[in-house]
Every structure is written in C-alpha cells, then in structure tokens.
PDB file of N, CA, C, O and CB in Angstrom:
ATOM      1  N   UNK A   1      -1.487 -19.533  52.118  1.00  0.00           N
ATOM      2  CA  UNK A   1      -1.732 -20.943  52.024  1.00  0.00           C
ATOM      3  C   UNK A   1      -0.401 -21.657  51.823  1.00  0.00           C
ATOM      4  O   UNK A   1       0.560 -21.129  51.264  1.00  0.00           O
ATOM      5  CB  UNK A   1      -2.716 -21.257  50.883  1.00  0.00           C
ATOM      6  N   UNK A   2      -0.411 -22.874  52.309  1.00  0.00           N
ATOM      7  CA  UNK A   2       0.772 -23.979  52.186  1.00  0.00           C
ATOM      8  C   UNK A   2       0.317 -24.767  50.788  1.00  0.00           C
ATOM      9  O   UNK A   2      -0.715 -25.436  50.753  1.00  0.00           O
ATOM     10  CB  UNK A   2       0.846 -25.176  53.708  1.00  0.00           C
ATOM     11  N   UNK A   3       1.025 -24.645  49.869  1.00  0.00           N
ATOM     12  CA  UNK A   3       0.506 -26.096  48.445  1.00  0.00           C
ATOM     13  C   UNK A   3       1.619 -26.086  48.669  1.00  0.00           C
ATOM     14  O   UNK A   3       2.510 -25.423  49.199  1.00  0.00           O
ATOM     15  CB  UNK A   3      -0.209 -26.070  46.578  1.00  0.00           C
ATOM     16  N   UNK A   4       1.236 -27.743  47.706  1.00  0.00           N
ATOM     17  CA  UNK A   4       2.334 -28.879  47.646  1.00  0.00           C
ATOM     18  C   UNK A   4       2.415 -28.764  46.113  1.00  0.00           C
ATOM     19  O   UNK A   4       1.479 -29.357  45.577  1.00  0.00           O
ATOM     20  CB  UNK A   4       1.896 -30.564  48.314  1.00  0.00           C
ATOM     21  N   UNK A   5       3.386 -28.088  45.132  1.00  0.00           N
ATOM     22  CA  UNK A   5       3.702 -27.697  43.803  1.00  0.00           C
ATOM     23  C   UNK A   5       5.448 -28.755  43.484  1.00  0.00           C
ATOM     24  O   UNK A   5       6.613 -28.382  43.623  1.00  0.00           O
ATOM     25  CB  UNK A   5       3.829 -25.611  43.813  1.00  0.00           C
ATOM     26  N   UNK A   6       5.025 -29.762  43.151  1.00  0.00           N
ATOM     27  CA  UNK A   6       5.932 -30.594  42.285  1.00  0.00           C
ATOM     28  C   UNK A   6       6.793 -31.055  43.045  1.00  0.00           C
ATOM     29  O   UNK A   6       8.012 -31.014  42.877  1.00  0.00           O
ATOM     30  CB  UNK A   6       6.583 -29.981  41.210  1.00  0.00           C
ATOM     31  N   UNK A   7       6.057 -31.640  44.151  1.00  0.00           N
ATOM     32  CA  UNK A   7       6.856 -32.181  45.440  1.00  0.00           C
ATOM     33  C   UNK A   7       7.516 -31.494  46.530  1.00  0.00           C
ATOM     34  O   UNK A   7       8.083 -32.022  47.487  1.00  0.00           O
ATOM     35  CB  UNK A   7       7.812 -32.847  45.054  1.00  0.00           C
ATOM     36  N   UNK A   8       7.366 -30.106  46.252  1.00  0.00           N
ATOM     37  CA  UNK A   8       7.788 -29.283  47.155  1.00  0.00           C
ATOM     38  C   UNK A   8       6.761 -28.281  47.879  1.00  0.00           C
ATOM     39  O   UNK A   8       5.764 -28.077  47.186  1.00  0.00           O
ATOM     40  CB  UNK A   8       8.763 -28.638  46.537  1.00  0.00           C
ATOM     41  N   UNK A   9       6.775 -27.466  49.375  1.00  0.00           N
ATOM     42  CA  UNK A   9       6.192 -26.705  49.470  1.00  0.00           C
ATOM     43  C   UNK A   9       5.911 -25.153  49.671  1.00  0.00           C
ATOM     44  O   UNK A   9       6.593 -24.573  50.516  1.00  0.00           O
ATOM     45  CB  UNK A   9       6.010 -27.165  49.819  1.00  0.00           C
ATOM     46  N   UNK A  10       5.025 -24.490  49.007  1.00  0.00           N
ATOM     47  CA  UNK A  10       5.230 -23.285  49.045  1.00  0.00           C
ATOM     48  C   UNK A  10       4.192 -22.407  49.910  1.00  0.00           C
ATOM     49  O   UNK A  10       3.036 -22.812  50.029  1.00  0.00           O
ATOM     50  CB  UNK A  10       5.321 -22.949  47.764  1.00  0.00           C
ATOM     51  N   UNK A  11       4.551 -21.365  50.432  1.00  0.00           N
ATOM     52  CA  UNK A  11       3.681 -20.521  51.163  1.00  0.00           C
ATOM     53  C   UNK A  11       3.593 -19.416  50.457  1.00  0.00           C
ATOM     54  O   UNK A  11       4.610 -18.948  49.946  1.00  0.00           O
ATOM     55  CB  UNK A  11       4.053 -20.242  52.477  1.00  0.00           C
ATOM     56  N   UNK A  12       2.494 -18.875  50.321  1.00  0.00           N
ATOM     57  CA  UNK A  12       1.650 -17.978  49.205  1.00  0.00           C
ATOM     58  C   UNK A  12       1.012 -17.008  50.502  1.00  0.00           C
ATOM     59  O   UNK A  12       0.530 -17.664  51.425  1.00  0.00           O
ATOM     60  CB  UNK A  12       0.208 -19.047  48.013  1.00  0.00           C
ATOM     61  N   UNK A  13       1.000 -16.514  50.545  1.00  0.00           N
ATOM     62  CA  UNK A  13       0.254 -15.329  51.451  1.00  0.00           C
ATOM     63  C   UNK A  13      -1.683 -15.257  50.377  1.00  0.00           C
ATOM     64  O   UNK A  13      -1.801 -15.371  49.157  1.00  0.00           O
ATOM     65  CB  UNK A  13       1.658 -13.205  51.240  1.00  0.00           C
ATOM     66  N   UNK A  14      -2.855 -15.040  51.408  1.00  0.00           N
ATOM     67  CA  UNK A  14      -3.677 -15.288  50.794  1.00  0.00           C
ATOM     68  C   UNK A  14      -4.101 -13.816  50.549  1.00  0.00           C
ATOM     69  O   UNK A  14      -5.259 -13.796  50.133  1.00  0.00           O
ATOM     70  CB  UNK A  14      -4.477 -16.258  51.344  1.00  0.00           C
ATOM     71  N   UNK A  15      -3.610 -12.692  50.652  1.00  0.00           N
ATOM     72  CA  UNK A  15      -4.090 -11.900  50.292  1.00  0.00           C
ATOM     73  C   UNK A  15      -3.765 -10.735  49.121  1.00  0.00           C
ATOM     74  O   UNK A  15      -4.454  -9.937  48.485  1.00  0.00           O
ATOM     75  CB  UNK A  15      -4.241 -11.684  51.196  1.00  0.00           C
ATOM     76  N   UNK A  16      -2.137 -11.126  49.196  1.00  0.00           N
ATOM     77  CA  UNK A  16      -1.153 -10.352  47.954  1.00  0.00           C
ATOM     78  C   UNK A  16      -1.276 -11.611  46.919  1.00  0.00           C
ATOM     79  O   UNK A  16      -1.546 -11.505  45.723  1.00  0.00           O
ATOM     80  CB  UNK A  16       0.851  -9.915  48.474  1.00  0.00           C
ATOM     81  N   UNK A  17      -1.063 -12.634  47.517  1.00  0.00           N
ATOM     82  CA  UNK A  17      -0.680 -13.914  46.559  1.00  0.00           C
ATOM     83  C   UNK A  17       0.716 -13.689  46.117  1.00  0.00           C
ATOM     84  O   UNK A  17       1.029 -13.987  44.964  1.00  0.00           O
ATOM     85  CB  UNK A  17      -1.672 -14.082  45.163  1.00  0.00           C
ATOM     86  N   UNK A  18       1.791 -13.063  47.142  1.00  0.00           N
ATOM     87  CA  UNK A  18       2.978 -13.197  47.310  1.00  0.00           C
ATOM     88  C   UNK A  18       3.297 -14.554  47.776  1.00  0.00           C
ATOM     89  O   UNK A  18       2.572 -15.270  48.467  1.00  0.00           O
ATOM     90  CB  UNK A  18       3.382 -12.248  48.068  1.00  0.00           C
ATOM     91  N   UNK A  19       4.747 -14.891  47.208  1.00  0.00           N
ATOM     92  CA  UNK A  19       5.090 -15.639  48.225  1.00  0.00           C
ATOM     93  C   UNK A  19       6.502 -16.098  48.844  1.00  0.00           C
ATOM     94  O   UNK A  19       7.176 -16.244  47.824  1.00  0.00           O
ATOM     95  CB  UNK A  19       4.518 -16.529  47.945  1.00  0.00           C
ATOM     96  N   UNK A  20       7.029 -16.295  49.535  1.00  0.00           N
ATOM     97  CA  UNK A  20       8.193 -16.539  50.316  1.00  0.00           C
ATOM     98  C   UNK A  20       9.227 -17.191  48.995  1.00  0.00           C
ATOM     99  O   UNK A  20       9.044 -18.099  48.184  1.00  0.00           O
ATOM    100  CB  UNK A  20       7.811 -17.691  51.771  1.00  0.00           C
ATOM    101  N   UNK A  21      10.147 -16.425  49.194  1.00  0.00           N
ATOM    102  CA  UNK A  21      11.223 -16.571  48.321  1.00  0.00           C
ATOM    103  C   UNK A  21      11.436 -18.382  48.659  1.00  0.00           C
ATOM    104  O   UNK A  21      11.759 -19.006  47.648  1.00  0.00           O
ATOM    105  CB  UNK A  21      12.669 -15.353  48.759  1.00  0.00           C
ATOM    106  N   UNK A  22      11.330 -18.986  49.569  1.00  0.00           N
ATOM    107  CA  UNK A  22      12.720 -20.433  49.780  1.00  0.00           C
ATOM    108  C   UNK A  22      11.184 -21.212  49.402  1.00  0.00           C
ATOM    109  O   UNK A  22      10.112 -20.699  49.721  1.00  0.00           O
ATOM    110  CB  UNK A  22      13.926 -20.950  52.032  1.00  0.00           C
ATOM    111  N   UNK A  23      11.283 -22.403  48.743  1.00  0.00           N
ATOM    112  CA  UNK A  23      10.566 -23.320  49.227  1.00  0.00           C
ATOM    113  C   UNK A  23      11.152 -25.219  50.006  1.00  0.00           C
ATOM    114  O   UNK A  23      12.129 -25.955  50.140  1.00  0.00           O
ATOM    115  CB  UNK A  23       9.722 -23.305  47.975  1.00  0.00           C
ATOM    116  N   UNK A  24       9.878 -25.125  50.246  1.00  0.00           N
ATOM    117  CA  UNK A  24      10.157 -26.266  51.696  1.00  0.00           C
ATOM    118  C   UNK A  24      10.216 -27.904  50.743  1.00  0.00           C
ATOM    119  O   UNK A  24       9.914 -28.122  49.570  1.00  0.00           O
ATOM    120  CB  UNK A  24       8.267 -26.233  53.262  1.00  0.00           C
ATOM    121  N   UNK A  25      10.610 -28.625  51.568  1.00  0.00           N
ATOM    122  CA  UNK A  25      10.833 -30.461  51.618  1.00  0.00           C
ATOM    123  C   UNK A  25       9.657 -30.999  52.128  1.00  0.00           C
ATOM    124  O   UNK A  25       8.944 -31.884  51.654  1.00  0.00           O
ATOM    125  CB  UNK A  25      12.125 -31.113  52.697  1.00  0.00           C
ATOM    126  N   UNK A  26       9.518 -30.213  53.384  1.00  0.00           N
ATOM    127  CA  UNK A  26       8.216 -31.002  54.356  1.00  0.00           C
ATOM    128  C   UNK A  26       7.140 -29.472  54.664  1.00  0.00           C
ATOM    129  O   UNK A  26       7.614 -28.341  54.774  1.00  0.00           O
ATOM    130  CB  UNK A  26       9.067 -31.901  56.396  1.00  0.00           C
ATOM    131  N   UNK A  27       5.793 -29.773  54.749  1.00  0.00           N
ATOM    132  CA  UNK A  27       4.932 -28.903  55.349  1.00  0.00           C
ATOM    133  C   UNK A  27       5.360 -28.136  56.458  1.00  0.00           C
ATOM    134  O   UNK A  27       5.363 -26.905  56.477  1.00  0.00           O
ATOM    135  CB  UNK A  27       3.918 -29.529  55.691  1.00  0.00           C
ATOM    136  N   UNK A  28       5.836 -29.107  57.673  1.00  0.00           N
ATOM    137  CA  UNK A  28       6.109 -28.351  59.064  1.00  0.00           C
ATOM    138  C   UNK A  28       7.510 -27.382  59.216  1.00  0.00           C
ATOM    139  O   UNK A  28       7.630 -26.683  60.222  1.00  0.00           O
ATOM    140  CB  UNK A  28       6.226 -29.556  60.234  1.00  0.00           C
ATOM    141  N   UNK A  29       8.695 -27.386  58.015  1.00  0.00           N
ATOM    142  CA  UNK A  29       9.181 -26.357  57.983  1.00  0.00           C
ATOM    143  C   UNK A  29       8.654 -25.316  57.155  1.00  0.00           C
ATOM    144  O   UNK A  29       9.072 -24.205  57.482  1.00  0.00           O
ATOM    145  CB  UNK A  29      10.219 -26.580  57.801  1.00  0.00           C
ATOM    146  N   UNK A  30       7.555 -25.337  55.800  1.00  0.00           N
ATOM    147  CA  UNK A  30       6.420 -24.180  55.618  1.00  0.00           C
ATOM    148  C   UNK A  30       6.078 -23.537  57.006  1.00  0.00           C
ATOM    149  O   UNK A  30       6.503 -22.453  57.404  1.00  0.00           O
ATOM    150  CB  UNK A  30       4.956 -24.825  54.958  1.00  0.00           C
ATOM    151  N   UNK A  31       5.085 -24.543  57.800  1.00  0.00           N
ATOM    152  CA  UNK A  31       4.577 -23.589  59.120  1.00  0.00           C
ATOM    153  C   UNK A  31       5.729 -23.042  60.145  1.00  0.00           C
ATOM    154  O   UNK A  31       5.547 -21.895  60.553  1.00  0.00           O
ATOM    155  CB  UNK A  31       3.515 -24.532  60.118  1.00  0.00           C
ATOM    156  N   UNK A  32       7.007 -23.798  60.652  1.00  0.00           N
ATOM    157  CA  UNK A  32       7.786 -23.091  61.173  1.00  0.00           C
ATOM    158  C   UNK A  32       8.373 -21.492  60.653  1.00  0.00           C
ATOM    159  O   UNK A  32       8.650 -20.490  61.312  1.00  0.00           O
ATOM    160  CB  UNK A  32       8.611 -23.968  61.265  1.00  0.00           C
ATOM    161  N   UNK A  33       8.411 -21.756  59.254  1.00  0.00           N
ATOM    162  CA  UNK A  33       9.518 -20.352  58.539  1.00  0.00           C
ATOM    163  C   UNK A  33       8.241 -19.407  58.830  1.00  0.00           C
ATOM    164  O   UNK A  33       8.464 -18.517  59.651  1.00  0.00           O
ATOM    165  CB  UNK A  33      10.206 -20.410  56.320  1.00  0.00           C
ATOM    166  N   UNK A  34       6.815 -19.462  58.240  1.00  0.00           N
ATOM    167  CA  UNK A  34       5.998 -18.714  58.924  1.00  0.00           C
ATOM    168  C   UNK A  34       5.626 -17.816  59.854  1.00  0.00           C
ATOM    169  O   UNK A  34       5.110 -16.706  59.731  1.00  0.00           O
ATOM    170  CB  UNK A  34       5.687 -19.069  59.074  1.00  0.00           C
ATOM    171  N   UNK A  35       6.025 -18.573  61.013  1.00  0.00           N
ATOM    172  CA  UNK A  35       5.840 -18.422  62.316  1.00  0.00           C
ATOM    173  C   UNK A  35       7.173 -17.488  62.356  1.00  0.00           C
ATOM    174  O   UNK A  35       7.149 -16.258  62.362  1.00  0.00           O
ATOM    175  CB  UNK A  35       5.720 -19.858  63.253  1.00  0.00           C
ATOM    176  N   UNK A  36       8.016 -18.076  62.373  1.00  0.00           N
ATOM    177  CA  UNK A  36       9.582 -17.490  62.493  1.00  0.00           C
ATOM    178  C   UNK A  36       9.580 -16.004  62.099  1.00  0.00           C
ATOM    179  O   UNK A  36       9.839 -15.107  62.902  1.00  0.00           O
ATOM    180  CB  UNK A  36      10.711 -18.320  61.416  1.00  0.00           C
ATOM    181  N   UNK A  37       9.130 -15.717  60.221  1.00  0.00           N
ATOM    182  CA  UNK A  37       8.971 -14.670  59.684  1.00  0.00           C
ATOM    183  C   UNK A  37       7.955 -14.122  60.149  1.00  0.00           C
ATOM    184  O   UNK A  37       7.582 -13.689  59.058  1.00  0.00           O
ATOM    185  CB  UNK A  37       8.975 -14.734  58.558  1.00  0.00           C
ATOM    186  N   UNK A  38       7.143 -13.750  60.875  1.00  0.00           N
ATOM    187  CA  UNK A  38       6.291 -12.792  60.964  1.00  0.00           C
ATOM    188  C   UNK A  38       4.981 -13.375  60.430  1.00  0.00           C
ATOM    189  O   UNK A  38       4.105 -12.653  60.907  1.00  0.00           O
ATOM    190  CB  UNK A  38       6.782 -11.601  60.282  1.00  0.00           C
ATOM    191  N   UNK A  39       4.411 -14.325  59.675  1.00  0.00           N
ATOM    192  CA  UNK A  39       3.513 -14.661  58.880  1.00  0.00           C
ATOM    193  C   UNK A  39       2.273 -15.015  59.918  1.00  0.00           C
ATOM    194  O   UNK A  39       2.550 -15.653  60.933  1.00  0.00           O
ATOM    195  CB  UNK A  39       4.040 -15.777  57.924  1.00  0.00           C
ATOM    196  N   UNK A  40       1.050 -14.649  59.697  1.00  0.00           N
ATOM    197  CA  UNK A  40       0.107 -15.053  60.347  1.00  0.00           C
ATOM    198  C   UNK A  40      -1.206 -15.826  59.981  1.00  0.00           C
ATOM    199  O   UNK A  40      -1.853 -15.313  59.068  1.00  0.00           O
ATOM    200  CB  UNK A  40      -0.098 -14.166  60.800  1.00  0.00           C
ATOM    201  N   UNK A  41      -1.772 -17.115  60.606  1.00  0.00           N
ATOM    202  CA  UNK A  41      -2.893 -17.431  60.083  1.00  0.00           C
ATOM    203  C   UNK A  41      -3.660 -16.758  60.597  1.00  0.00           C
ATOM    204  O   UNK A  41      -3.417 -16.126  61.624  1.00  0.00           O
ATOM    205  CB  UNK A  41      -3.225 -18.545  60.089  1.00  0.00           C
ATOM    206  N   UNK A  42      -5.069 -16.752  59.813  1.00  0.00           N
ATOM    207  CA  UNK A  42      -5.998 -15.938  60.580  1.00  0.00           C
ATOM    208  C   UNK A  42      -7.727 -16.851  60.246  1.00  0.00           C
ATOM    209  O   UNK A  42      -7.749 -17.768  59.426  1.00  0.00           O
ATOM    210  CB  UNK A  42      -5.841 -14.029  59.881  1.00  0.00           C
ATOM    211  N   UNK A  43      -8.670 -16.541  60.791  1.00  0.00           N
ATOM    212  CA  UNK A  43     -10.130 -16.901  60.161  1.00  0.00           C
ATOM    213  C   UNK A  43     -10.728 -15.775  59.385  1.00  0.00           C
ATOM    214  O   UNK A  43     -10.754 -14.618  59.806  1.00  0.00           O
ATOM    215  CB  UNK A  43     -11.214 -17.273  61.308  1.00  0.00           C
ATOM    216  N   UNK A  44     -11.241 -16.188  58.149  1.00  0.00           N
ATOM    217  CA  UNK A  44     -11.922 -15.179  57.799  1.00  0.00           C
ATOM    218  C   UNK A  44     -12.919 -15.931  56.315  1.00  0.00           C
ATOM    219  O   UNK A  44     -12.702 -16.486  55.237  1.00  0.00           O
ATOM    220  CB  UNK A  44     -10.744 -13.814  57.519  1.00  0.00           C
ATOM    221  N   UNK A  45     -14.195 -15.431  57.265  1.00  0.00           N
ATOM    222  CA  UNK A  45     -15.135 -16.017  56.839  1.00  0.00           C
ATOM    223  C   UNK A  45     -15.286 -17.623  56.846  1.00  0.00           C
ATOM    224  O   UNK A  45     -15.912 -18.110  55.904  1.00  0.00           O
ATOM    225  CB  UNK A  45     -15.188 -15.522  55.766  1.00  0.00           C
ATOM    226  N   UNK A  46     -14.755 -18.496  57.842  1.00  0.00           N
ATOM    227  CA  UNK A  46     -15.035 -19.216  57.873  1.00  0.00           C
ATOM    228  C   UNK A  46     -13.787 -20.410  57.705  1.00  0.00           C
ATOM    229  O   UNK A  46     -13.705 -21.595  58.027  1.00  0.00           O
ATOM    230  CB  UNK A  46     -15.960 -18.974  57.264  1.00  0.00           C
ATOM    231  N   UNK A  47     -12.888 -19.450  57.035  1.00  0.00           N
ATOM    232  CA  UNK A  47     -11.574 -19.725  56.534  1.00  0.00           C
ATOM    233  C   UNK A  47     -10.607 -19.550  56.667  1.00  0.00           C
ATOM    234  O   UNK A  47     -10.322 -18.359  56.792  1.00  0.00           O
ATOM    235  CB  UNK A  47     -11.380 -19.591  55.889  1.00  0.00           C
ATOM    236  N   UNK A  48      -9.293 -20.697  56.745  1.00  0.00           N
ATOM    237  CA  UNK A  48      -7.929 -20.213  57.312  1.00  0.00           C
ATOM    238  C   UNK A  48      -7.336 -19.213  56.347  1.00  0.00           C
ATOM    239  O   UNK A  48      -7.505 -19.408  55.143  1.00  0.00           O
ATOM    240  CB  UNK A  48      -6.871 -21.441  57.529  1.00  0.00           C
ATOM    241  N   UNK A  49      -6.686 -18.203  56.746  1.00  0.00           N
ATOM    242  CA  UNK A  49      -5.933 -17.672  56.129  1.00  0.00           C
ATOM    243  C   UNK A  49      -4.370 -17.372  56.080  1.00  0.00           C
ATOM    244  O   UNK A  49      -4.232 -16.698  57.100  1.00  0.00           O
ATOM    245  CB  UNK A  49      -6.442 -16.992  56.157  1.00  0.00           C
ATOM    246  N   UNK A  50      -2.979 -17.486  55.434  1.00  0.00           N
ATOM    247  CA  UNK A  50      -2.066 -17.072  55.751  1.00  0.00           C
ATOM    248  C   UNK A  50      -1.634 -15.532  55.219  1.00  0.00           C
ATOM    249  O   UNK A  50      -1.515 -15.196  54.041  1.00  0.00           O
ATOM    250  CB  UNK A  50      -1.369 -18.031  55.503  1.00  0.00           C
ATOM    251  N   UNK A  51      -1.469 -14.839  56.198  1.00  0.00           N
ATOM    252  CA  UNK A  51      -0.882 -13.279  55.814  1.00  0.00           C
ATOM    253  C   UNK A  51       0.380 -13.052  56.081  1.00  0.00           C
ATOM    254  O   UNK A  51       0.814 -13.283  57.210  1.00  0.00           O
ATOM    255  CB  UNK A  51      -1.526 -12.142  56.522  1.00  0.00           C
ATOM    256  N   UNK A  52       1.284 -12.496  54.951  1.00  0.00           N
ATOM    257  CA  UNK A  52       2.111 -11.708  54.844  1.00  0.00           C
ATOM    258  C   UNK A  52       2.506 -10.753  55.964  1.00  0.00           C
ATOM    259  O   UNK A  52       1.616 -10.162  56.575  1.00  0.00           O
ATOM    260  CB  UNK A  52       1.791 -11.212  53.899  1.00  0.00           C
ATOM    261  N   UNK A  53       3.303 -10.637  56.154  1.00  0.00           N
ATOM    262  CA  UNK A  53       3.986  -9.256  57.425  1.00  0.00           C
ATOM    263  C   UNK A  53       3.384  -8.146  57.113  1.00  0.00           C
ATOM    264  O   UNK A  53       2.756  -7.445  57.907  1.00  0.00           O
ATOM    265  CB  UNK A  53       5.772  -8.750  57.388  1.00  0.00           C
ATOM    266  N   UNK A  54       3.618  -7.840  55.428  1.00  0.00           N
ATOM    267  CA  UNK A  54       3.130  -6.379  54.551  1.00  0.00           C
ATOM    268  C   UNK A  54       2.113  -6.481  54.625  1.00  0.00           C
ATOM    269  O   UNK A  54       1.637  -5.574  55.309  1.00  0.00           O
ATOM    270  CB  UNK A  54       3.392  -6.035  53.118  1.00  0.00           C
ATOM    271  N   UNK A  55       1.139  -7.413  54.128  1.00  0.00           N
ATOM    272  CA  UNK A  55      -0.316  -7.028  54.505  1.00  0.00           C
ATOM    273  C   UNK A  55      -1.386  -7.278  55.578  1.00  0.00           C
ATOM    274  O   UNK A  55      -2.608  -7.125  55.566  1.00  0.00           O
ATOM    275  CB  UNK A  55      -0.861  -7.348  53.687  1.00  0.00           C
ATOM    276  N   UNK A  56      -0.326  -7.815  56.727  1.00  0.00           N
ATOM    277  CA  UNK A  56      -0.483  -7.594  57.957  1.00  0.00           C
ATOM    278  C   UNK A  56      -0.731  -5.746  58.517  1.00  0.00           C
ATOM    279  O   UNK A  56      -1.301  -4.989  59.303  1.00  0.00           O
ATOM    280  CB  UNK A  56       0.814  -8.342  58.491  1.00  0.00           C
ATOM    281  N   UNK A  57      -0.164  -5.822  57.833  1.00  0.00           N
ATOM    282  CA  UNK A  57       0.234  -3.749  58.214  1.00  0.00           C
ATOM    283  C   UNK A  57      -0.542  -2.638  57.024  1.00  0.00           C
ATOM    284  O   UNK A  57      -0.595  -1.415  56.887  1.00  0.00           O
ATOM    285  CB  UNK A  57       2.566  -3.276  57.878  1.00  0.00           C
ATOM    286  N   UNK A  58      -1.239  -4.176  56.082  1.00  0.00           N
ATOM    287  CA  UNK A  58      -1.491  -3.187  55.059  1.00  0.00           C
ATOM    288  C   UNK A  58      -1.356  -2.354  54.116  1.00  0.00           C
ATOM    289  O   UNK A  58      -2.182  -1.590  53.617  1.00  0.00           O
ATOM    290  CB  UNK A  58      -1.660  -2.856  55.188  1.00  0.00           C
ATOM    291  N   UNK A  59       0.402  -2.636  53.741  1.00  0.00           N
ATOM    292  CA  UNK A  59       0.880  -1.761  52.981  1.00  0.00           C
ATOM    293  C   UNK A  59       1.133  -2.132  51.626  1.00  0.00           C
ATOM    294  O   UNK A  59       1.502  -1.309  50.788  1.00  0.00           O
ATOM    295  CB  UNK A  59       1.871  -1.329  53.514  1.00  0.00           C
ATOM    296  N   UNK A  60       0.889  -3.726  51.300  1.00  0.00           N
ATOM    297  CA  UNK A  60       0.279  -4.176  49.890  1.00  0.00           C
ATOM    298  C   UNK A  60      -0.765  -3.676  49.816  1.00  0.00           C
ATOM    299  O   UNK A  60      -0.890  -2.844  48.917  1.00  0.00           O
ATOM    300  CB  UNK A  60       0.066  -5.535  49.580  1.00  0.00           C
ATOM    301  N   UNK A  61      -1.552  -3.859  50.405  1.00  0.00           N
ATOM    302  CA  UNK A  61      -3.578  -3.586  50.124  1.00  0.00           C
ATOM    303  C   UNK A  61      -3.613  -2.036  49.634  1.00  0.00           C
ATOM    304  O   UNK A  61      -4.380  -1.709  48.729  1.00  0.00           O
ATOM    305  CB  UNK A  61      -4.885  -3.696  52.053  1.00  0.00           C
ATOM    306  N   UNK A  62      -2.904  -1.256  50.154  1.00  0.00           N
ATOM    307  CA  UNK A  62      -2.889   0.557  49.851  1.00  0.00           C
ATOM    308  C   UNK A  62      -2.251   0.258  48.358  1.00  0.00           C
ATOM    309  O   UNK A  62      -2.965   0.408  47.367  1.00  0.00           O
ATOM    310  CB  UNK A  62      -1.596   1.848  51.163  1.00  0.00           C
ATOM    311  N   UNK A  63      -1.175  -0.078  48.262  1.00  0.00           N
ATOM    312  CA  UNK A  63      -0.543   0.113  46.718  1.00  0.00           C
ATOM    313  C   UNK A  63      -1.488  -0.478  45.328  1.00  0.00           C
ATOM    314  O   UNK A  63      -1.276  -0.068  44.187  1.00  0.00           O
ATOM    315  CB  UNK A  63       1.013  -0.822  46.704  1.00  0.00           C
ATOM    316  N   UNK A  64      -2.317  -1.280  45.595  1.00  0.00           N
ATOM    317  CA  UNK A  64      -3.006  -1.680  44.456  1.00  0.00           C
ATOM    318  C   UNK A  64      -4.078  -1.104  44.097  1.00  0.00           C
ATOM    319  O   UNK A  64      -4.670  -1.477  43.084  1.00  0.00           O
ATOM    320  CB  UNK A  64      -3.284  -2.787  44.484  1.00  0.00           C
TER     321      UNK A  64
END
C-alpha cells in the first residue's frame, strides 16, 4: 500500500508489511519507484494489493 504518514509517502508491501527504505514527496514517485523496483500490484479478494519482490518469490512467507 501507498499512505500518506506526516506529509510524506510510504510504500508498505501488503503482505510482509515491509517497507521501502526512501520515502516519497508526491504519490506518483511511490508508484514509479515501485514499478522501477520490481514491486507489484495485484487483486486479491477483491482488493488492490502491493507486493514486495521477496514475497513475490515467496521467500518472506517461508521464513515466518
């Protein structure tokens, strides 16, 4: 997910609830660095989701 935390924005991955070391000024460089890094939205259940590279591949989800 993209929030807006104290005027700035951050991308949180929705499934580790990691999240990207830099945060953003504006939303649309959130969705660019995203895109750029590997990050993917997805639907699930009805719902957007943003994923991580790692648990794209699954290799957070095994360690916990």
């Amino acid at each position: 997910m993209i929030d807006k935390i104290g005027g700035k924005y951050a991308l949180v991955c929705d499934i580790c609830s990691e999240g990207a070391m830099q945060k953003f000024d504006d939303f649309w460089d959130a969705v660019r660095f995203k895109r750029d890094n590997g990050w993917k939205s997805q639907k699930r259940n009805g719902e957007w989701q943003d994923v991580c590279p790692e648990c794209q591949e699954g290799l957070k989800c095994l360690a916990k």
